[in-house]
VEXMAR-32878 format. One record per residue: residue in three letters; x, y, z of N, C-alpha, C in turn. Coordinates in Angstrom, 1 decimal. Layout:
# residues N
{'Ala', {X, Y, Z}, {X, Y, Z}, {X, Y, Z}},
...
***
This chain:
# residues 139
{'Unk', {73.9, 31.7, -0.5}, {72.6, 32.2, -0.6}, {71.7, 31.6, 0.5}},
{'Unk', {71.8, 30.4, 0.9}, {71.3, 29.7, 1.8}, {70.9, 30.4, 2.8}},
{'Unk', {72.7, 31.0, 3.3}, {72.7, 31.6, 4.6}, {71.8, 32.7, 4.8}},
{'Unk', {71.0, 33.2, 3.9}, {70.7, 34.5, 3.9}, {69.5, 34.4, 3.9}},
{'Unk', {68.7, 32.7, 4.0}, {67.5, 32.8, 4.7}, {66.9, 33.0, 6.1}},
{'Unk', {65.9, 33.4, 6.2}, {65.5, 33.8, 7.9}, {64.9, 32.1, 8.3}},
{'Unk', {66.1, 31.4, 8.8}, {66.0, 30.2, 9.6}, {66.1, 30.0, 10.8}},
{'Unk', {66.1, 28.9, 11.9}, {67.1, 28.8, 12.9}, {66.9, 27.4, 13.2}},
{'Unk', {68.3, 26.7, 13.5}, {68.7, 25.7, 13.7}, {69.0, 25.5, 14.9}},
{'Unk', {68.1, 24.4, 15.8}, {68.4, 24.4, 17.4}, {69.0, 23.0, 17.5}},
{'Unk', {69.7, 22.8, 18.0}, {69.7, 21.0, 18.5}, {69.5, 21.0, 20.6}},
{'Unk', {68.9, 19.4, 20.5}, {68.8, 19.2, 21.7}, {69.7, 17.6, 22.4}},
{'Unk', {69.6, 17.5, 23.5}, {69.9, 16.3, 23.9}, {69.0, 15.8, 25.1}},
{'Unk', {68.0, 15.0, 24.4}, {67.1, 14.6, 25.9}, {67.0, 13.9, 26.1}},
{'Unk', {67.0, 12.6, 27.5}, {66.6, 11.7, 27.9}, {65.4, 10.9, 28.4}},
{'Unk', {64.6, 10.2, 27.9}, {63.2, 9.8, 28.6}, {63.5, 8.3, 29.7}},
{'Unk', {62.6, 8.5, 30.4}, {62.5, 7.2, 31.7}, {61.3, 7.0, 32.0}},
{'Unk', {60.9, 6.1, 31.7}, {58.9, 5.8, 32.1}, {59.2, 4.2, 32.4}},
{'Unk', {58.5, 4.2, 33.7}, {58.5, 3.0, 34.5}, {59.6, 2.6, 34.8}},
{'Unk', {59.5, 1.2, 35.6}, {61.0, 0.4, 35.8}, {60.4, -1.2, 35.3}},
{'Unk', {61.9, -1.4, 34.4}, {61.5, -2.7, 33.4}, {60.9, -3.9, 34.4}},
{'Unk', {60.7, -4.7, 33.7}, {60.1, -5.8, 34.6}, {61.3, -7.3, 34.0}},
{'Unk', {61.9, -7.6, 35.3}, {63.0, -8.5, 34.9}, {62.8, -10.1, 35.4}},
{'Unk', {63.1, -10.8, 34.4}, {63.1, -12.3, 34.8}, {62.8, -12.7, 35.9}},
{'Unk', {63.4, -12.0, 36.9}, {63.8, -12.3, 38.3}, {62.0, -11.9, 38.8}},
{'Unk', {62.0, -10.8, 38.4}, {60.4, -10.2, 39.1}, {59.5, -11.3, 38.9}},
{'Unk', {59.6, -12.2, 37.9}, {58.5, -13.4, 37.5}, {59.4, -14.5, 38.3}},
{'Unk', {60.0, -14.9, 38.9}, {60.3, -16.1, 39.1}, {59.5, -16.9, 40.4}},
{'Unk', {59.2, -16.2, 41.2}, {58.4, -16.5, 42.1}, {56.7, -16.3, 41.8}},
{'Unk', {56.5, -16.3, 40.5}, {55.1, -16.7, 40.0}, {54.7, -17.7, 39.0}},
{'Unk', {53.7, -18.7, 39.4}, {52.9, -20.0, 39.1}, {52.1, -19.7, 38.4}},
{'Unk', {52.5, -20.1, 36.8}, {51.2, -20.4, 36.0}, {50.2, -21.2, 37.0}},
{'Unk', {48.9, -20.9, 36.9}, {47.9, -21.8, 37.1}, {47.7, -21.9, 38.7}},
{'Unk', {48.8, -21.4, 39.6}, {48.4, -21.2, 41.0}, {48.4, -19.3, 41.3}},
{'Unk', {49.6, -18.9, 41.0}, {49.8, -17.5, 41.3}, {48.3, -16.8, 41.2}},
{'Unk', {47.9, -15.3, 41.7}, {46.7, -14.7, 41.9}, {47.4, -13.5, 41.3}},
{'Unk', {46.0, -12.8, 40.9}, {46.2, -11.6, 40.2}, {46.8, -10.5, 41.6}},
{'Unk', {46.4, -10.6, 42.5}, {46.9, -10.6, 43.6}, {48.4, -10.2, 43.7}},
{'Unk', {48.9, -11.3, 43.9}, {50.3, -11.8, 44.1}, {51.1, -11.0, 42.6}},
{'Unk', {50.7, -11.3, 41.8}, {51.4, -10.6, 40.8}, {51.7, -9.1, 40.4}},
{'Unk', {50.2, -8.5, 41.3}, {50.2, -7.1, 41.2}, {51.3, -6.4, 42.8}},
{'Unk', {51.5, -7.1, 43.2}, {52.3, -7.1, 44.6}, {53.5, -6.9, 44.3}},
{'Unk', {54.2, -8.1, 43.4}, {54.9, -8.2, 43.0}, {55.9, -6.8, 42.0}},
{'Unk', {55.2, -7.0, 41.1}, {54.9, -5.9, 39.9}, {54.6, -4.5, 39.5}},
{'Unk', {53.7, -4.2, 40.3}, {53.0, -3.0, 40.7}, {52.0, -3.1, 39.6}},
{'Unk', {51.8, -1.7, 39.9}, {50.4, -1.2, 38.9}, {50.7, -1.3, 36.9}},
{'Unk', {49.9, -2.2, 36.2}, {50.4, -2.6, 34.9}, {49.6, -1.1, 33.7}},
{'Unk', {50.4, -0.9, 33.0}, {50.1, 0.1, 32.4}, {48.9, 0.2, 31.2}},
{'Unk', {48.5, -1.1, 31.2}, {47.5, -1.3, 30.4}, {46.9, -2.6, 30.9}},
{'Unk', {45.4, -2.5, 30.9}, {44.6, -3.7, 31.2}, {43.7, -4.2, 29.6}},
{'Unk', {43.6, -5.1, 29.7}, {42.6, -5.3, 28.6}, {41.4, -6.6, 28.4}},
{'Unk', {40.7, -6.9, 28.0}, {39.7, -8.8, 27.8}, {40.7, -9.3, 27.3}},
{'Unk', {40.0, -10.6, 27.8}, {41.1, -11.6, 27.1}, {40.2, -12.9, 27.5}},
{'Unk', {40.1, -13.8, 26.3}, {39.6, -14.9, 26.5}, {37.8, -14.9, 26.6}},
{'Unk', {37.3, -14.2, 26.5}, {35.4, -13.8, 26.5}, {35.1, -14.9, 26.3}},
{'Unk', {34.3, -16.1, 27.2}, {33.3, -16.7, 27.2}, {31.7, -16.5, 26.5}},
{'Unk', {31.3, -17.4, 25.7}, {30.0, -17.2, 25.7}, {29.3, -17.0, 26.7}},
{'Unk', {29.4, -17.0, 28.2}, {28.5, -17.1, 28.7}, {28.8, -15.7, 29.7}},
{'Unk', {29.9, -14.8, 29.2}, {30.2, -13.6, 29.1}, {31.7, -13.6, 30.2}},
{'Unk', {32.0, -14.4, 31.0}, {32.7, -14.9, 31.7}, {34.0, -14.2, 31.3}},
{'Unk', {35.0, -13.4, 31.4}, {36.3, -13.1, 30.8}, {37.6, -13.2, 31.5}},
{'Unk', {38.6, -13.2, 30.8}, {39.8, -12.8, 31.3}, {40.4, -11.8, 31.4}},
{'Unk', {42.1, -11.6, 31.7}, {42.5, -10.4, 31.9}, {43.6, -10.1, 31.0}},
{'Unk', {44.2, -9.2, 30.7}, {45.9, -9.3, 30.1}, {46.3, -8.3, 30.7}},
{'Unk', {47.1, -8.3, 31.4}, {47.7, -6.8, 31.8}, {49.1, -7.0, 31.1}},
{'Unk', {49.7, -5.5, 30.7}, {50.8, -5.4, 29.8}, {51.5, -3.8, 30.9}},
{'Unk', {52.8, -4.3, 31.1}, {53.8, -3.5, 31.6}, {54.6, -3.1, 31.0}},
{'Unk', {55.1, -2.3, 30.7}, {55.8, -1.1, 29.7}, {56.8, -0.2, 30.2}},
{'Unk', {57.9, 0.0, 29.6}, {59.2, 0.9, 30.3}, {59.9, 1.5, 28.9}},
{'Unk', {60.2, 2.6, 29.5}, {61.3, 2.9, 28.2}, {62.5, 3.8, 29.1}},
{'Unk', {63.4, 3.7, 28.1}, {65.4, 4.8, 28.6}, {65.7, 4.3, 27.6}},
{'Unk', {65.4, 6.4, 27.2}, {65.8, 6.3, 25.6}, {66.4, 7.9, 25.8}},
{'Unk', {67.7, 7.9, 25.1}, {68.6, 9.2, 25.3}, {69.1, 9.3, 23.4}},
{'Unk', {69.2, 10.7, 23.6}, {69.4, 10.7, 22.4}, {70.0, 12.3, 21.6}},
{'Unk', {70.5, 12.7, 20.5}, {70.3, 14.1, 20.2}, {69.1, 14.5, 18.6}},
{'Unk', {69.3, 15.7, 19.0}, {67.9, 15.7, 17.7}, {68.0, 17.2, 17.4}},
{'Unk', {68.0, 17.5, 16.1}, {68.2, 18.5, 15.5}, {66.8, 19.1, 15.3}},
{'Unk', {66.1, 20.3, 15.3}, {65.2, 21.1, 14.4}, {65.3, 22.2, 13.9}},
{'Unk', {64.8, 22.1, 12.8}, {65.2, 23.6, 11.9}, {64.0, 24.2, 11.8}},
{'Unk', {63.6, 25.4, 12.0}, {63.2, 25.8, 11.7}, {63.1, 27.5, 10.6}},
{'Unk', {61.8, 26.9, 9.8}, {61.9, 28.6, 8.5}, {60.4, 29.5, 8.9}},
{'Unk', {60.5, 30.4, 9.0}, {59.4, 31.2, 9.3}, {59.3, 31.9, 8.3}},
{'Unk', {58.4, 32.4, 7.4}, {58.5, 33.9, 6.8}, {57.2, 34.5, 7.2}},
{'Unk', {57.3, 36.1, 7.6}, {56.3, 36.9, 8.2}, {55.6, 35.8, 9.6}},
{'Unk', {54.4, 35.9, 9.6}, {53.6, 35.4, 10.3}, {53.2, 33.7, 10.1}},
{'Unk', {54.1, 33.3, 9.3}, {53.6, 31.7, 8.5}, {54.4, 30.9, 9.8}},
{'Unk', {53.5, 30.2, 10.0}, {54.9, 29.3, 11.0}, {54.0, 28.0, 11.1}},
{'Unk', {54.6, 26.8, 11.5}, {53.7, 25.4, 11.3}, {54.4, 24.1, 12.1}},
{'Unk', {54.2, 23.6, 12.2}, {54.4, 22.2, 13.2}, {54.3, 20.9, 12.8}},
{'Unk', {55.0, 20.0, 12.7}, {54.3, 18.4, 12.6}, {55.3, 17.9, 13.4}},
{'Unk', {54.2, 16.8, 14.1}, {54.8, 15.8, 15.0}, {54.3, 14.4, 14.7}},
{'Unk', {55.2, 13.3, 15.3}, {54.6, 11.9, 15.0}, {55.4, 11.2, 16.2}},
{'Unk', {54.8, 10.4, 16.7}, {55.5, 9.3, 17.7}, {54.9, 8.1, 17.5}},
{'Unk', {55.6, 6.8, 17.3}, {55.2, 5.8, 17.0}, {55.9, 4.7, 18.4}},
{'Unk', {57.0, 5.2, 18.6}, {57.6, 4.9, 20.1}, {56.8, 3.7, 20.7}},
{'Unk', {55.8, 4.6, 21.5}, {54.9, 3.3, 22.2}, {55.3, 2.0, 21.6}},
{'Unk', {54.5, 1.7, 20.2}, {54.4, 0.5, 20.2}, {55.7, -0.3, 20.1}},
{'Unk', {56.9, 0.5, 20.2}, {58.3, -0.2, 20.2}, {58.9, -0.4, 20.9}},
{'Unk', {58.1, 0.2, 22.1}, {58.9, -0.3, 24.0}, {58.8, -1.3, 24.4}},
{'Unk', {60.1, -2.0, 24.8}, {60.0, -3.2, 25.3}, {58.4, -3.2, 26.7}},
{'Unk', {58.6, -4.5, 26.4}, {57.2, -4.5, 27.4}, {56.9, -6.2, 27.9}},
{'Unk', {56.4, -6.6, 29.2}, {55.8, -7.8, 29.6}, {54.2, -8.1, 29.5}},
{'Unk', {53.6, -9.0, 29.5}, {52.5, -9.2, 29.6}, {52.0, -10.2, 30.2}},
{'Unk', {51.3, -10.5, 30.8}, {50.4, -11.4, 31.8}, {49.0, -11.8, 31.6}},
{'Unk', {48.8, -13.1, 31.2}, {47.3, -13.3, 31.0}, {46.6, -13.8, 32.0}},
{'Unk', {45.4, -13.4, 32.6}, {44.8, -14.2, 34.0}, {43.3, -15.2, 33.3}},
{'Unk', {43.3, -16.0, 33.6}, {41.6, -16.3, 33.5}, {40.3, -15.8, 34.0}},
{'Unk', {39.8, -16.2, 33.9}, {38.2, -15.6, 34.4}, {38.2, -15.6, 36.3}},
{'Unk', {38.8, -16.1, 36.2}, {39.0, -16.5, 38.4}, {40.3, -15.6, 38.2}},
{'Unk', {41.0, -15.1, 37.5}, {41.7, -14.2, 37.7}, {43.2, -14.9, 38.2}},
{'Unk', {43.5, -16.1, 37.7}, {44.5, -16.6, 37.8}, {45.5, -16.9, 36.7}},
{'Unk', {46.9, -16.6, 37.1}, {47.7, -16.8, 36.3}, {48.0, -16.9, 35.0}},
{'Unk', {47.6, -17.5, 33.9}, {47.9, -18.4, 32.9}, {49.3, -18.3, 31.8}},
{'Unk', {50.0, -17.5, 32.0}, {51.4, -17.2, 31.4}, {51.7, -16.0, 31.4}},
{'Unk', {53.1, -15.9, 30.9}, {53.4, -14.4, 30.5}, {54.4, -14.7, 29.4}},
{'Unk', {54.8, -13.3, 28.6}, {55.3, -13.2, 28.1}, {56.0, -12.0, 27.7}},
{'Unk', {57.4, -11.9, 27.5}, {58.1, -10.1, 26.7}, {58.2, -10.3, 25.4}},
{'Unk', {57.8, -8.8, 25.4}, {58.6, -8.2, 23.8}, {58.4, -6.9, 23.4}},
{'Unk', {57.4, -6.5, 22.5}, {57.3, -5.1, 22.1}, {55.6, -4.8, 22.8}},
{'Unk', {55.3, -3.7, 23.6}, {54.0, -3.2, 23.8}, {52.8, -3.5, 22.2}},
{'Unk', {53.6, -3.2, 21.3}, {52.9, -3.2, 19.3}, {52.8, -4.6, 19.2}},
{'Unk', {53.5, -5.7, 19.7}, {53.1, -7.1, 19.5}, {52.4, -8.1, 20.5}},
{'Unk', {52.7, -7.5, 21.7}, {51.8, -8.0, 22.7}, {50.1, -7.5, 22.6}},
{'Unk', {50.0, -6.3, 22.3}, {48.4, -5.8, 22.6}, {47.9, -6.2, 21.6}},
{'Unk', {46.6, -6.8, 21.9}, {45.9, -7.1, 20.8}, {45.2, -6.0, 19.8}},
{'Unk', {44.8, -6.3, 18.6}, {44.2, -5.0, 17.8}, {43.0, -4.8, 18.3}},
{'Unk', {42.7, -3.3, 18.2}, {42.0, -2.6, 18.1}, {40.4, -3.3, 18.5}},
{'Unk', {39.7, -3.8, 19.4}, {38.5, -4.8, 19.0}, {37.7, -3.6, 20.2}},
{'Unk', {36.2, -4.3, 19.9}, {35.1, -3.9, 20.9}, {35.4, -5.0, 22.0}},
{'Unk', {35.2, -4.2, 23.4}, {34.9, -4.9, 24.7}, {34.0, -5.6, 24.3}},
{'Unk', {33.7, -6.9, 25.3}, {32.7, -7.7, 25.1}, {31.2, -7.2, 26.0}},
{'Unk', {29.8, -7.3, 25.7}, {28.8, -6.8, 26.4}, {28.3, -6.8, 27.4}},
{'Unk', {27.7, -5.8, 28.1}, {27.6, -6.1, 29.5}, {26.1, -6.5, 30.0}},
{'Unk', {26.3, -7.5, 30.5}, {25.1, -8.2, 30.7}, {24.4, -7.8, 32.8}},
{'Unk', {23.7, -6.8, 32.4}, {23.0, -6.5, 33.5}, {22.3, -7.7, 34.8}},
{'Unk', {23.0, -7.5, 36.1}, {22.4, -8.8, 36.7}, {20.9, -8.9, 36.7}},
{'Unk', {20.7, -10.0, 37.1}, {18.9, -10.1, 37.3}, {18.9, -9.1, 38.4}},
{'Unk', {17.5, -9.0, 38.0}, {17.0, -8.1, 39.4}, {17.5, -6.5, 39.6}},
{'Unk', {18.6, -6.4, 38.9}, {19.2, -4.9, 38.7}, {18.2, -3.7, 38.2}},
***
């Protein structure tokens, strides 16, 4: 009886590739506490997320940049049931926050101060407001 609904069953096999990982080796020629935001972006390239880090009271901030990669292959089934004109969709991706990922913190002079890997979901900080922007004199 099953078979005799109006369904269809597709499977796929797809591969994703975003960025190139960032490896031990890429950090070895960078100095906490001397290296430049500079030198690391040289190094590195362009980081896939910037964000504050460290806000001074006296508005002064820092940097975090977080580098991100994924190669992920896989197969995946969908089924789908229509009847007449009814048809519908749901999607969900939680992915992101499970890609391996590096991160880099700079200080306010924009230098170095560590790094660190793991997941893009444990490195970024939550969700917060930027800190305020304080218009120069005279502006």
């Amino acid at each position: 009886m099953l078979l005799a609904l109006p369904a269809c069953v597709t499977g796929s096999y797809d591969r994703v590739r975003l960025q190139e990982p960032v490896a031990e080796a890429d950090l070895a020629g960078l100095a906490p506490g001397r290296s430049s935001l500079g030198e690391c972006l040289q190094r590195l390239g362009a980081p896939w997320r910037v964000v504050e880090y460290d806000v001074d009271v006296d508005g002064n901030a820092g940097a975090a940049l977080l580098w991100t990669w994924r190669d992920a292959a896989g197969w995946g089934i969908e089924v789908q049931y229509g009847d007449e004109n009814l048809s519908g969709s749901v999607s969900y991706d939680a992915v992101t926050a499970e890609q391996p990922a590096c991160m880099l913190w700079f200080d306010h002079l924009l230098v170095l101060q560590r790094w660190r890997f793991g997941t893009a979901g444990d490195l970024l900080p939550r969700r917060q407001r930027p800190a305020p922007f304080a218009a120069a004199a005279g502006a």
